[in-house]
C-alpha positions as CSV (number, residue, x, y, z in Angstrom):
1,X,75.8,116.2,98.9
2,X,75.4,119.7,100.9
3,X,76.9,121.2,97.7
4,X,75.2,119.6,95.6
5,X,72.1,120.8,97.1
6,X,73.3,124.0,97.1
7,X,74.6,124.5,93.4
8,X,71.1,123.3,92.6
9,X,69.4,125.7,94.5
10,X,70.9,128.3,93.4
11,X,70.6,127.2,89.6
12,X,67.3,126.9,90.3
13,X,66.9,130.6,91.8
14,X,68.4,131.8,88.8
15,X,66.5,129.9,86.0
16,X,63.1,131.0,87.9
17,X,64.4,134.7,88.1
18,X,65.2,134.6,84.2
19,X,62.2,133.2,83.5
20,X,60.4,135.9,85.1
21,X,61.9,138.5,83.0
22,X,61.4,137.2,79.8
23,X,58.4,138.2,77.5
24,X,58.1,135.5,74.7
25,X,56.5,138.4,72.7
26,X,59.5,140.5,73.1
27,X,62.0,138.1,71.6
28,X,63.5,139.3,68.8
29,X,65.4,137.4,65.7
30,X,68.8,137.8,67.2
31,X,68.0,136.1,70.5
32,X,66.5,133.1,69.0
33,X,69.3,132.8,66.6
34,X,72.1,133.6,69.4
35,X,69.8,130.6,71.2
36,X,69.7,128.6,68.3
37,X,73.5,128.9,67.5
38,X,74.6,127.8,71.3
39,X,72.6,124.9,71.4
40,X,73.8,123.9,67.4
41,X,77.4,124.6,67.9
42,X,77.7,122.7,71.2
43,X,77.2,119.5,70.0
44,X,80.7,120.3,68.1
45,X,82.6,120.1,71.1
46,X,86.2,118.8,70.4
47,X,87.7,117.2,73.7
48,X,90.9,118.4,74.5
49,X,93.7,115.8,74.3
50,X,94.9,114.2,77.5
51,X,92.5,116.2,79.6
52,X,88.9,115.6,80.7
53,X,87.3,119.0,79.2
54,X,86.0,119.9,76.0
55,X,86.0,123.2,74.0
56,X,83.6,124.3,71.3
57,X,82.7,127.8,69.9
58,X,79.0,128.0,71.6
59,X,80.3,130.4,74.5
60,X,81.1,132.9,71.9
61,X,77.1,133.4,71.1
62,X,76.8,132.8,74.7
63,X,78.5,135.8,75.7
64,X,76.9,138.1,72.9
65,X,73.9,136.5,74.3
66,X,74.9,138.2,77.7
67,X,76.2,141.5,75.7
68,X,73.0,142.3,74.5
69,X,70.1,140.5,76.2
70,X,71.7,140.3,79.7
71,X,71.7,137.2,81.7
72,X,68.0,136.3,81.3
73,X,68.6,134.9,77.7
74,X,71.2,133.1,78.0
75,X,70.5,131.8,81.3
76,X,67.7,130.0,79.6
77,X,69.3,128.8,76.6
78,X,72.3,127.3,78.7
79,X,69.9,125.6,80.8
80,X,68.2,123.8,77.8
81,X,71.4,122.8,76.1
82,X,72.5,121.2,79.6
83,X,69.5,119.4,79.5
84,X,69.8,118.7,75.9
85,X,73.8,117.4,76.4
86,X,72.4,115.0,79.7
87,X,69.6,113.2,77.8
88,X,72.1,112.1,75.2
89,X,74.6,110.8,78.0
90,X,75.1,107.2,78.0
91,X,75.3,107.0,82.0
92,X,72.2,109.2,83.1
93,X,71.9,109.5,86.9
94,X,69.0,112.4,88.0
95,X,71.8,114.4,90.4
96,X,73.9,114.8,87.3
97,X,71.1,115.8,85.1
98,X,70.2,118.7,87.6
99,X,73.3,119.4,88.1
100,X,74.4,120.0,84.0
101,X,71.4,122.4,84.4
102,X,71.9,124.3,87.2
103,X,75.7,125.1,86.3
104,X,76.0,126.7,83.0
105,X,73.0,128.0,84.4
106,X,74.9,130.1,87.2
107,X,78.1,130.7,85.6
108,X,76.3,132.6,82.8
109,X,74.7,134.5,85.3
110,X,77.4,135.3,87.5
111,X,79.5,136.3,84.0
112,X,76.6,138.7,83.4
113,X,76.3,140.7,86.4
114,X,79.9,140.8,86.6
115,X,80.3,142.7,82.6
116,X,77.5,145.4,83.7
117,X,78.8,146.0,87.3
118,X,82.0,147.0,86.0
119,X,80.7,148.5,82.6
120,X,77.7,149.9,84.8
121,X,76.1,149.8,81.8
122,X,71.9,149.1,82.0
123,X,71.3,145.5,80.7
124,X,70.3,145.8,76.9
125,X,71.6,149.6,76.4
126,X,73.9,150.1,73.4
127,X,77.3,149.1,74.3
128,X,80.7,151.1,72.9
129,X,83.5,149.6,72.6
130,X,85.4,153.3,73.1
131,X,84.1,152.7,76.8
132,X,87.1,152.2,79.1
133,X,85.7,149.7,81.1
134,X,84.8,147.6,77.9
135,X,88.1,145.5,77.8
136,X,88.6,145.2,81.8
137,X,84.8,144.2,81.7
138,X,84.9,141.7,79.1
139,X,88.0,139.9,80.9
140,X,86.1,140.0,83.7
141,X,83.1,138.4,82.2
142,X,85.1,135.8,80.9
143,X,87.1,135.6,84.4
144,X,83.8,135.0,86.2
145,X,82.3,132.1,84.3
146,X,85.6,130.5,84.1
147,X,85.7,130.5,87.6
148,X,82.0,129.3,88.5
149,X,82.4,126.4,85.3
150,X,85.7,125.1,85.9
151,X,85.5,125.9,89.9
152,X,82.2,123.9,90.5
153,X,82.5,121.1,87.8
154,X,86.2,120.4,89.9
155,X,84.4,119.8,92.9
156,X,81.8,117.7,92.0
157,X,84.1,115.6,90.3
158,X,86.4,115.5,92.9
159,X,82.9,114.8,95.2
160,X,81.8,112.1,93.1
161,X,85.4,110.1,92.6
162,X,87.1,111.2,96.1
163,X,90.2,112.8,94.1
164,X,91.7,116.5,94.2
165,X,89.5,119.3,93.6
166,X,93.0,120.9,92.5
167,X,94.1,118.3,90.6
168,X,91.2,118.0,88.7
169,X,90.8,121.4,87.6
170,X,94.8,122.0,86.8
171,X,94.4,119.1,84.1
172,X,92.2,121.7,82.0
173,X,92.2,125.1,83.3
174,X,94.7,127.0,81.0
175,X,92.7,125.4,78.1
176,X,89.3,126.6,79.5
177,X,90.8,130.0,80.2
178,X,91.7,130.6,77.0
179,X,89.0,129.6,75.4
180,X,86.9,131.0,77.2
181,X,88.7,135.0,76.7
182,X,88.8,134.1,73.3
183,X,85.0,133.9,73.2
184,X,84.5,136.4,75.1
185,X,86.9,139.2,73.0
186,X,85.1,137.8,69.5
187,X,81.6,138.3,71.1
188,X,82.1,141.8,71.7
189,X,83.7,142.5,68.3
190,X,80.7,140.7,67.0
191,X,78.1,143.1,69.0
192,X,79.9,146.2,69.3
193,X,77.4,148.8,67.4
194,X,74.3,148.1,69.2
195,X,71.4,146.6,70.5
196,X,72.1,144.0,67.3
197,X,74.9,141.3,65.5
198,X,77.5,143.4,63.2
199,X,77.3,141.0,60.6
200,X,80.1,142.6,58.7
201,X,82.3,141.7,62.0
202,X,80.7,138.6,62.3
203,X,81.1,137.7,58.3
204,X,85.1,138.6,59.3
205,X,85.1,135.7,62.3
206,X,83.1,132.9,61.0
207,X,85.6,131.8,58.4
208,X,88.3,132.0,61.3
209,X,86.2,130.3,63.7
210,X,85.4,127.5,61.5
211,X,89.5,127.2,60.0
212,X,90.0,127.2,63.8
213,X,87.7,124.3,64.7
214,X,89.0,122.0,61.8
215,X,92.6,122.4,62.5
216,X,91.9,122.1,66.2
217,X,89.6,118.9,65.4
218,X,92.4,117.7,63.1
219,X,95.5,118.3,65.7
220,X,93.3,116.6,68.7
221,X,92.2,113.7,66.5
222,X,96.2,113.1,66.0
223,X,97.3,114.0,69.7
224,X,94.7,110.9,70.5
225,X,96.4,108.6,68.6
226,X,99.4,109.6,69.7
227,X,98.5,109.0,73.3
228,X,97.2,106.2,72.5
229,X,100.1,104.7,71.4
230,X,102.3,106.0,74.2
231,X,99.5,104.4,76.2
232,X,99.4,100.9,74.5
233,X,103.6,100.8,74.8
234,X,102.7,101.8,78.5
235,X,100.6,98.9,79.0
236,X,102.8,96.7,77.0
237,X,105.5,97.9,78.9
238,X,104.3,96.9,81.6
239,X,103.0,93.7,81.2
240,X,106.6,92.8,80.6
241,X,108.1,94.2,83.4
242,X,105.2,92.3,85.5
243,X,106.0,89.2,83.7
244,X,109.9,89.6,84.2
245,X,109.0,89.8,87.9
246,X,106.5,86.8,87.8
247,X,110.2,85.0,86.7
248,X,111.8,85.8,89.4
249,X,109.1,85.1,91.5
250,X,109.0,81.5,90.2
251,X,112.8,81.3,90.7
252,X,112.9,82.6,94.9
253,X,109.9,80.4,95.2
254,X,107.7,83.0,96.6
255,X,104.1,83.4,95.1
256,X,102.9,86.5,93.0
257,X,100.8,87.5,95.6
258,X,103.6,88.0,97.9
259,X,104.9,90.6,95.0
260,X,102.0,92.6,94.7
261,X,100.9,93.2,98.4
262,X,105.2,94.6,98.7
263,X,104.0,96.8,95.6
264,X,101.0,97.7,97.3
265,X,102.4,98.7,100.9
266,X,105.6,100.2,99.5
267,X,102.9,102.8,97.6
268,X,101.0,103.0,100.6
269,X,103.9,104.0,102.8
270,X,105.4,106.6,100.0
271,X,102.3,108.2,100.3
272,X,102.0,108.7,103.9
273,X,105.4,110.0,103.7
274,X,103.9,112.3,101.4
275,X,105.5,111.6,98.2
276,X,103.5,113.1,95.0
277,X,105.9,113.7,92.5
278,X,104.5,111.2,89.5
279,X,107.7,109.6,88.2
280,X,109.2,108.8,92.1
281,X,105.9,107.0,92.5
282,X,106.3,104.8,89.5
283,X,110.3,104.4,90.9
284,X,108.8,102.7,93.6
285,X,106.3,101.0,91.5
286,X,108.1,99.0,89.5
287,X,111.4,98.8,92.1
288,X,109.1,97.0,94.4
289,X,108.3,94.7,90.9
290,X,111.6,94.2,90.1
291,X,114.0,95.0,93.5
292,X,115.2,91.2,93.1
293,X,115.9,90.5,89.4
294,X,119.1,90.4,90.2
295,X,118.1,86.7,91.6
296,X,117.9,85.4,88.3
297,X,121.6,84.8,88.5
298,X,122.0,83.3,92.1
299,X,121.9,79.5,91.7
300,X,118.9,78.1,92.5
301,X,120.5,75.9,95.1
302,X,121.5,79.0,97.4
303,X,118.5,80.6,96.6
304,X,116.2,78.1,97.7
305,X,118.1,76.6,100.2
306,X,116.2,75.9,103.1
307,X,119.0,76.0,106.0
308,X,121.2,78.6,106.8
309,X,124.1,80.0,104.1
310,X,127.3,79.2,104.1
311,X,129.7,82.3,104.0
312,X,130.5,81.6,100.2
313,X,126.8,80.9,99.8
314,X,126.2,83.9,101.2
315,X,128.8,86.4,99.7
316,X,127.2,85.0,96.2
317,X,123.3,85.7,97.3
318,X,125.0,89.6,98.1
319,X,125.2,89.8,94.3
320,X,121.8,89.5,93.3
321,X,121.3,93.8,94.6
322,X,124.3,95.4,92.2
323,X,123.5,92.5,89.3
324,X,119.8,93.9,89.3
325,X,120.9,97.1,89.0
326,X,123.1,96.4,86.1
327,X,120.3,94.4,84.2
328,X,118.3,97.2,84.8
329,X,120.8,99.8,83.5
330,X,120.6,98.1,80.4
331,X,116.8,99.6,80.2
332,X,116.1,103.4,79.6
333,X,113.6,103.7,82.1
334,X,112.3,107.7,82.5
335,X,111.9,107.4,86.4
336,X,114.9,106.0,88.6
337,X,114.7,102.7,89.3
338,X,118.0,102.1,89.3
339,X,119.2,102.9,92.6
340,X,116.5,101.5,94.4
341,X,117.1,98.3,93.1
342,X,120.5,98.7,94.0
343,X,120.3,99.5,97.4
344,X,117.2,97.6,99.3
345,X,119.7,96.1,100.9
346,X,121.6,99.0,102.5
347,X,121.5,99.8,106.5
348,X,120.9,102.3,108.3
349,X,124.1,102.0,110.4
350,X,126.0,101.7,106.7
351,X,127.0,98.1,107.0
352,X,124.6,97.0,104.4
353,X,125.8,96.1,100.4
354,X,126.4,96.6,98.3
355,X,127.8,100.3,98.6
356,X,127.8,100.7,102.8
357,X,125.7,103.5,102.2
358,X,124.4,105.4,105.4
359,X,121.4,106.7,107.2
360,X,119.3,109.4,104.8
361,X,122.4,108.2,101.6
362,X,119.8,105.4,101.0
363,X,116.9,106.7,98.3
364,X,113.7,106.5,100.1
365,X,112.0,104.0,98.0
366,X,115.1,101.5,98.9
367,X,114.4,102.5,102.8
368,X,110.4,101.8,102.1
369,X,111.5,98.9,100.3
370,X,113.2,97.2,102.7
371,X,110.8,97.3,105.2
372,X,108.2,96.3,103.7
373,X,109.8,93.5,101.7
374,X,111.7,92.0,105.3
375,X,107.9,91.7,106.6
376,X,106.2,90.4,103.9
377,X,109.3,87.4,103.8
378,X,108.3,86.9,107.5
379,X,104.7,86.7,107.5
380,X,104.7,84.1,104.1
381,X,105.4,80.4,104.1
382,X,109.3,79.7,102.6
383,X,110.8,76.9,102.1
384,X,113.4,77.2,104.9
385,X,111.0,78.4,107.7
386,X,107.5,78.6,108.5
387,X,105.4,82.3,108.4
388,X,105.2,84.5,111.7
389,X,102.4,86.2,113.1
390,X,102.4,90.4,112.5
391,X,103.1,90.8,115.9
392,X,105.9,88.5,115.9
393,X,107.3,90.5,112.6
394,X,106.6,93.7,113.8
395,X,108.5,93.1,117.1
396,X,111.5,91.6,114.9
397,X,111.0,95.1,113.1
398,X,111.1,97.4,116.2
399,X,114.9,95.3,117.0
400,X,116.3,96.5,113.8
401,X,115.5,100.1,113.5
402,X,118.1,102.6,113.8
403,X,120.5,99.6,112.8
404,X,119.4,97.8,109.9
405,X,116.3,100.3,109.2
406,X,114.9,103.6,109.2
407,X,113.0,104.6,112.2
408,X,111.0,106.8,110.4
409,X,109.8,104.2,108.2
410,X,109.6,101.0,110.5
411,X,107.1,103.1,113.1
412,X,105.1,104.7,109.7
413,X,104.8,101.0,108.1
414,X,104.2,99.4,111.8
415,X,101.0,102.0,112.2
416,X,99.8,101.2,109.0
417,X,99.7,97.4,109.5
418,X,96.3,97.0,110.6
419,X,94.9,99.1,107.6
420,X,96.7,97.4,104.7
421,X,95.6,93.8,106.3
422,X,92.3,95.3,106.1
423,X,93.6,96.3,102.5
424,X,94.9,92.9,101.8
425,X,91.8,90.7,102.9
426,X,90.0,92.9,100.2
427,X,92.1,92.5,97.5
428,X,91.2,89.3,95.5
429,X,94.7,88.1,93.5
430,X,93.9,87.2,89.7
431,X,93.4,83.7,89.0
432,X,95.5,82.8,86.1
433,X,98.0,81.2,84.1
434,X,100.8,83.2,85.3
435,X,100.0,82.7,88.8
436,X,99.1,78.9,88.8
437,X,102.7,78.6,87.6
438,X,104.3,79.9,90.4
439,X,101.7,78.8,93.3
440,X,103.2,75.0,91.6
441,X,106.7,76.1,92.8
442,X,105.6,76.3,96.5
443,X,103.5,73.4,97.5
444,X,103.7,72.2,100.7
445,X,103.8,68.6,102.0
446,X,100.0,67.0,102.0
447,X,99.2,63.3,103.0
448,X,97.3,61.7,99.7
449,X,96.8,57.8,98.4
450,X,100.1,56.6,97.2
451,X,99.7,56.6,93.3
452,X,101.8,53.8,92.1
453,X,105.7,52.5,93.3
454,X,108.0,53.2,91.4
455,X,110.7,51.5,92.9
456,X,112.9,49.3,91.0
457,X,114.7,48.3,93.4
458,X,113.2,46.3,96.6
459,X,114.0,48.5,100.1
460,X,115.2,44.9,102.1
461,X,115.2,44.8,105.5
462,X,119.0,45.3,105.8
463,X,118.3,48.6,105.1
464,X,115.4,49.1,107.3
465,X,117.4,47.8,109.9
466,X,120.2,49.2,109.1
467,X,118.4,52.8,109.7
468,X,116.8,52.0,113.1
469,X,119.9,50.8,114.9
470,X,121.8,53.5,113.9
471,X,119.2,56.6,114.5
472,X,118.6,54.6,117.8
473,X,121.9,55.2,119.1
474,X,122.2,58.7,118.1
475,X,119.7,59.4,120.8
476,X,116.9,61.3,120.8
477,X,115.9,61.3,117.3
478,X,113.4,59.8,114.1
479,X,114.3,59.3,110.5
480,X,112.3,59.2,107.3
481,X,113.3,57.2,104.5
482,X,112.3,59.0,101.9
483,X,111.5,57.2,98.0
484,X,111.9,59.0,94.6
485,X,108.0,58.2,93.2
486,X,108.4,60.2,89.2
487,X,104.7,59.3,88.2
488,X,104.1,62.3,91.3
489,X,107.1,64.1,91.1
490,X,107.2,63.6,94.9
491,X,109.0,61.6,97.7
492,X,107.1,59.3,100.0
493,X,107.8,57.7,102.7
494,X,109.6,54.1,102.2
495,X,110.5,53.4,105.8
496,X,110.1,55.5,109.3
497,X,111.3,54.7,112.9
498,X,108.8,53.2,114.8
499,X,107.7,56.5,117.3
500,X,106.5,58.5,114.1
501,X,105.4,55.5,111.3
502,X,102.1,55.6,112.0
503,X,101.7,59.5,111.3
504,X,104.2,59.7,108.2
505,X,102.8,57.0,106.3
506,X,100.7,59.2,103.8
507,X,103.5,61.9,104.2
508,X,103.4,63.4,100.7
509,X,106.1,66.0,100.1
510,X,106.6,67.1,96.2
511,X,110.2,67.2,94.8
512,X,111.7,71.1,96.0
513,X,109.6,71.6,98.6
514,X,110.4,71.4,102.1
515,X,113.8,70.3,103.4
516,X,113.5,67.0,101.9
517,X,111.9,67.9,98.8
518,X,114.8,70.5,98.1
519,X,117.2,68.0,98.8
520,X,116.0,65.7,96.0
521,X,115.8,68.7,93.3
522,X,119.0,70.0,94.2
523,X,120.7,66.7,95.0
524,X,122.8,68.0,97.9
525,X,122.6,67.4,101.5
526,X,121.2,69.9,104.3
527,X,122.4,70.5,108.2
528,X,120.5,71.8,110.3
529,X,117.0,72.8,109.2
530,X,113.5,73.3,110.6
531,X,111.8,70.1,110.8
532,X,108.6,72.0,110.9
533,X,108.8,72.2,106.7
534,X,108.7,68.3,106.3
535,X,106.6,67.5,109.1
536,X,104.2,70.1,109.6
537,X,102.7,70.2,112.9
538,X,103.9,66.3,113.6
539,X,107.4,68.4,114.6
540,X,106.7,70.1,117.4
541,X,104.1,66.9,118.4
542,X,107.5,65.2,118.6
543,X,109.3,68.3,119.7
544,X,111.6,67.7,117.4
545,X,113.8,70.7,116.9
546,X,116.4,70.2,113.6
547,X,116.9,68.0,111.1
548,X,119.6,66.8,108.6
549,X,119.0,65.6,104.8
550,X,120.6,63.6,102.6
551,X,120.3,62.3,99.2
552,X,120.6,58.6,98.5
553,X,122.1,57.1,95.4
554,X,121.6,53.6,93.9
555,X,123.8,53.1,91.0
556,X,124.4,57.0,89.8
557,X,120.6,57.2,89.8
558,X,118.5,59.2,92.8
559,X,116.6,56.8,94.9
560,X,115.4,59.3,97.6
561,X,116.5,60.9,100.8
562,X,117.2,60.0,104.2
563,X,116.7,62.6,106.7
564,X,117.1,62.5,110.4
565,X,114.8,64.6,112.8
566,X,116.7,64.9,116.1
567,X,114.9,66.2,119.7
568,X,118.3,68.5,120.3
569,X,118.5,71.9,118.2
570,X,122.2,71.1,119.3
571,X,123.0,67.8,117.9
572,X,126.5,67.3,117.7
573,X,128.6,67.7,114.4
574,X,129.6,64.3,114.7
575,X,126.0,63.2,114.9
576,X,124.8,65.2,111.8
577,X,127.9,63.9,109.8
578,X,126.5,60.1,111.1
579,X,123.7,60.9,108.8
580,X,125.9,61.5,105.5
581,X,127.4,57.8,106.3
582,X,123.9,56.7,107.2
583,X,122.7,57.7,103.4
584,X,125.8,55.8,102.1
585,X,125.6,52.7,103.6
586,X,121.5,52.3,103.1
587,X,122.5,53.2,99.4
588,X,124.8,49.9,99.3
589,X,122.4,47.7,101.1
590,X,119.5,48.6,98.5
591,X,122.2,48.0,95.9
592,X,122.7,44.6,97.0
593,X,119.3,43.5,98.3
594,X,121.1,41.8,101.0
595,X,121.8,42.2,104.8
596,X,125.1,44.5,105.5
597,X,128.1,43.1,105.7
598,X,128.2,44.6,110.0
599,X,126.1,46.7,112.1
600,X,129.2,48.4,114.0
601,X,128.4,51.5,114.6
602,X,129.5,54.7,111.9
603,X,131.7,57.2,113.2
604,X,132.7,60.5,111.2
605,X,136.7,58.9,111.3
606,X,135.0,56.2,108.3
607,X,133.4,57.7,106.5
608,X,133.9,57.8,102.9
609,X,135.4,60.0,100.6
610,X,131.9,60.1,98.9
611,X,129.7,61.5,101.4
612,X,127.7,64.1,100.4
613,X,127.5,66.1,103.7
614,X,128.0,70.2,103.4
């Protein structure tokens, strides 16, 4: 605002002063047409492709304004035409009004006592162009009001929009320059025998000034459409790449929001770490998008699997970092994505994949990546584990660094936490199509009326039975029953052990979430997973610890799943397996509606060659 003031001021000074010195009587023919031509000829202005400044031809009778009236004139005129461009602005605001006065106003006058201090020429004595100080001066002249136009337009830009001052003006300085020296060399042509226009000189320029505006007009009106277009591929580009990402989003079971807040600290960490260079920027951009495309070819089972890998399940997750990099090889991006893709999963230490790469090896956007992306998957609900608190992520942060992370980069990101919450809670996510879709994909278990059975066959008491001796004699532990119910595309709860019926009996858990719920969409059994994901906060009522889930078949079809919550994270083997026998042997008793044949008790040694247990 303090400069604001004091461009204003100062504009102000300077209109008063040139008002002062000008005798309306004294005016001749060639001042009001010089006048009368700036104004005209700026509403011509042909904005420069790409860049947010506009050139025109009116500085040329600007500066012959200056050459032979001095600054009063022209101060004046420039000061109308300002006020004449801002009442025609669709956006008027009173600061920029005064301020499209007060500029020109300034510049025109600091161009003019710059020409006749170097010239030392009196204002409005004949000028020579034999004088040796006529070409130095004129550059000068042109030199001054570039500076004070371009230099104080920058900052108030900059002001206004809380950008580079720097930036700004390096968008459209070497266009302004040389438009402005043009102007400035014609105007002296144009004035160079006197106190008056040389009209043969001028006859001479017009017809090249006027070929020059059309074919500029003509070349800018095609550059525009040209950037349009790149910009419309741009924008189509990216909307697929987005939507590529939403795909794999809705694959890893993660929500889009959990996508965009990586994208957005990933940016925010580059930038602290003082990356500027445009094309590393949009790297990181779209690598935080699209780091885990290479997911689309992990099985959904392992990817979604809500218990701990095997070591074959495992070695096959590995893949998804070098197959994202090959999908993405296929593309001809012009920034490189590549290699950030293909190694957010590197270490620090180099035992990482898929390459071993080590320490400052790993491209910087992979090292943000990483990072950010580890505590993003720790704060959010997955299907295998409940969120953590910051603290508790940032702590789990701190143990890796210098092994599986940067340093640099896990103390940069851990500083920044509190400011990019702050970001986060004002950052509303788009409500739409695309994101509806994948919020679908991670529901978590709710307690709602029971729609409708769909059972076909009746759960008998054999089986119920059948489920509470057993669990009983496996000790500390409680068992859900879960039923297949297709109008809901959910299980429910058929049958529970007495200490937790009460509480599950409006348990609502939709097919592929939780433990259970994956265990019907994938149709494969479980060991060892966090209760917490079924039950809620019902598991650590119970302090129940791990569980173990199980489909049930009845005749080739899927009636549910039977999982066991036991008290003991460390529940035998043999006790887990119990379960898979469990499953088999309530599948028979629904199958025949009757009591089971024996209650003795299952043991791992009889099982049969069926179970389903992993």
């Amino acid at each position: 605002m303090a400069f604001i003031v004091a461009v204003l001021a100062s504009g102000a000074a300077v209109i008063v002063h040139s008002a002062t010195l000008i005798q309306i009587g004294s005016l001749n023919a060639y001042a009001i047409l010089l006048a009368t031509l700036t104004i005209a000829s700026g509403r011509f202005a042909i904005k420069v492709p790409g860049r947010p400044a506009t050139v025109s031809v009116s500085e040329v009778f600007v500066f012959a304004s200056i050459l032979l009236f001095g600054p009063a004139v022209p101060v004046l005129t420039v000061a109308i035409d300002g006020l004449w461009i801002s009442a025609h602005q669709r956006h008027r605001r009173l600061y920029r009004t005064l301020f499209n006065i007060a500029e020109p106003a300034l510049s025109t006058w600091a161009a003019a006592q710059v020409f006749f201090a170097i010239t030392g020429t009196a204002v409005g004595a004949p000028l020579s162009t034999t004088t040796s100080m006529m070409v130095p001066a004129t550059i000068a002249m042109a030199a001054a009001f570039f500076a004070c136009n371009s230099g104080l337009s920058a900052i108030a830009v900059a002001l206004e929009d809380g950008t580079s001052a720097y930036d700004f003006w390096r968008g459209h300085a070497w266009y302004l320059g040389v438009n402005y020296y043009a102007a400035a060399s014609l105007a002296a042509l144009a004035v160079s025998s006197g106190p008056r226009i040389n009209f043969g000189v001028a006859g001479l320029v017009a017809p090249l000034l006027l070929l020059s505006y059309v074919a500029y007009r003509e070349a800018s009106s095609r550059v525009d459409e040209a950037h349009q277009h790149v910009e419309g591929v741009e924008r189509l580009y990216r909307a697929s790449v987005e939507m590529l990402a939403i795909a794999v989003d809705a694959k890893d079971q993660v929500t889009h929001g959990h996508i965009r807040r990586v994208q957005r600290h990933t940016l925010c960490v580059a930038a602290e770490f003082g990356v500027t260079d445009p094309l590393e920027l949009k790297a990181i951009e779209a690598g935080a998008l699209l780091h885990d495309i290479g997911k689309l070819a992990v099985p959904d089972y392992v990817l979604n699997k809500p218990s701990t890998l095997t070591s074959a399940e495992f070695e096959t997750m590995k893949k998804h970092a070098s197959m994202g990099a090959r999908i993405l090889t296929a593309v001809d991006f012009p920034y490189p994505i590549v290699p950030i893709v293909r190694h957010h999963h590197e270490r620090w230490d180099g035992r990482g994949y898929p390459d071993g790469l080590v320490g400052t090896e790993i491209p910087l956007g992979a090292r943000i990546l990483s990072v950010v992306d580890c505590f993003d998957a720790l704060t959010s609900d997955r299907p295998y584990r409940p969120r953590m608190t910051d603290e508790q992520a940032a702590e789990i942060l701190r143990s890796r660094q210098g092994t599986f992370y940067d340093p640099a980069v896990v103390e940069t990101f851990i500083g920044l936490i509190p400011e990019l919450r702050r970001a986060d809670a004002a950052c509303i996510e788009d409500i739409d199509p695309r994101a509806s879709v994948v919020a679908g994909l991670t529901q978590t278990p709710t307690r709602s009326a029971r729609i409708g059975e769909s059972r076909v066959l009746p759960l008998n008491s054999g089986a119920q039975n059948l489920i509470e001796v057993e669990v009983a004699r496996l000790g500390a532990a409680d068992a859900c029953l879960f039923e297949f119910n297709a109008a809901q595309d959910a299980l429910i709860v058929a049958h529970a052990t007495p200490r937790i019926r009460r509480e599950v009996a409006d348990l609502h858990i939709p097919v592929g979430s939780g433990v259970s719920g994956w265990v019907a969409a994938n149709r494969s059994t479980i060991r060892r997973a966090e209760p917490g994901l079924d039950l809620g906060e019902l598991a650590n009522a119970h302090t129940l610890k791990m569980c173990a889930a199980v489909p049930v078949f009845v005749r080739a079809d899927l009636f549910g799943v039977l999982t066991v919550y036991f008290s003991d994270a460390a529940a035998s083997d043999e006790a887990v397996e119990i379960v898979g026998l469990l499953a088999q042997e309530v599948a028979l008793s629904i199958a025949r509606g009757a009591e089971p044949v024996s209650h003795a008790r299952l043991r791992p040694a009889a099982r049969l060659s069926i179970a389903a247990v992993s």
